[in-house]
C-alpha positions, 0 to 999 in steps of 0.5 A: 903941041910943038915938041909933042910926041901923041900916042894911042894907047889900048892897054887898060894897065898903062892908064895913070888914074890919077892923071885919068882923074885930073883929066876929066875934072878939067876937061869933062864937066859930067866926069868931074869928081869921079873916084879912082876907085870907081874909074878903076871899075869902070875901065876894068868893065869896058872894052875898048878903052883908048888912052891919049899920050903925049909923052907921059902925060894922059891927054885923052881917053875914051872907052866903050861896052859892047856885046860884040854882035849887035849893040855898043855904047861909046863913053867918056870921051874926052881931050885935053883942053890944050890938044883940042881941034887938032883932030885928035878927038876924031882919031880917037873916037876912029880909034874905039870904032875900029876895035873889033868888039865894036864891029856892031850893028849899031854903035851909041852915044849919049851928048850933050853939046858935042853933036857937031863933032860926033855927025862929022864921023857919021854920028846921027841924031836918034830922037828914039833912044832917049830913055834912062834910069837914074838910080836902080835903088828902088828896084832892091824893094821889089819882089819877083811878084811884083815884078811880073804883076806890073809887067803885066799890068803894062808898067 
């Protein structure tokens, strides 16, 4: 980082994809592989996004989904190997915080090994919120009546 020149960007239109992609394969392992197609839909469906320059070269990138009053979701967050413990991943994740969109009752993340650095900016552990949904392709198969007949059953 001797002759860097770090950056932070919220403009969706300046992330590169491509260095966006290269990014997460080294840096992400439950982002590698992903498409530029699908990062492209991703970034075009969230709000805040937060990209991460030195120079010209992508070195970090986050982005969120909030409904703008009472929950939001932090995703993908994620420095370059290189930058890393130089507080630019606490910078980064202040920086999606303050996005006006994220002024919310309750801000969520999901992590695997990363708890340490998420509690430093006042994550905390939430033992209440651990369900989730692989794969809706199972739902197509359910009509509307089934649909109310297994909510009613307690489903």
């Amino acid at each position: 980082m001797k002759n860097s020149q770090i950056h932070f960007s919220e403009r969706h239109a300046e992330i590169d994809l491509y260095q966006l992609q290269n990014l997460f394969n080294i840096a992400a392992f439950w982002a590698k592989g992903r498409s530029v197609e699908d990062l492209s839909i991703a970034i075009a469906n969230s709000e805040p996004v937060v990209s991460v320059w030195d120079r010209e070269h992508l070195i970090g990138f986050a982005r969120a989904n909030s409904d703008g009053i009472y929950r939001a979701t932090i995703w993908d967050v994620v420095i370059h190997p290189e930058y890393q413990g130089n507080g630019l991943g606490i910078k980064l994740v202040e920086t999606v915080l303050s996005h006006p969109r994220m002024q919310v009752e309750r801000v969520y993340l999901m992590t695997t090994y990363q708890h340490a650095f998420y509690k430093k900016i006042g994550f905390q552990t939430n033992s209440t919120t651990t369900m989730v949904l692989y794969n809706q392709s199972h739902l197509d198969s359910l009509s509307c009546g089934d649909v109310q007949l297994q909510e009613s059953l307690g489903a």
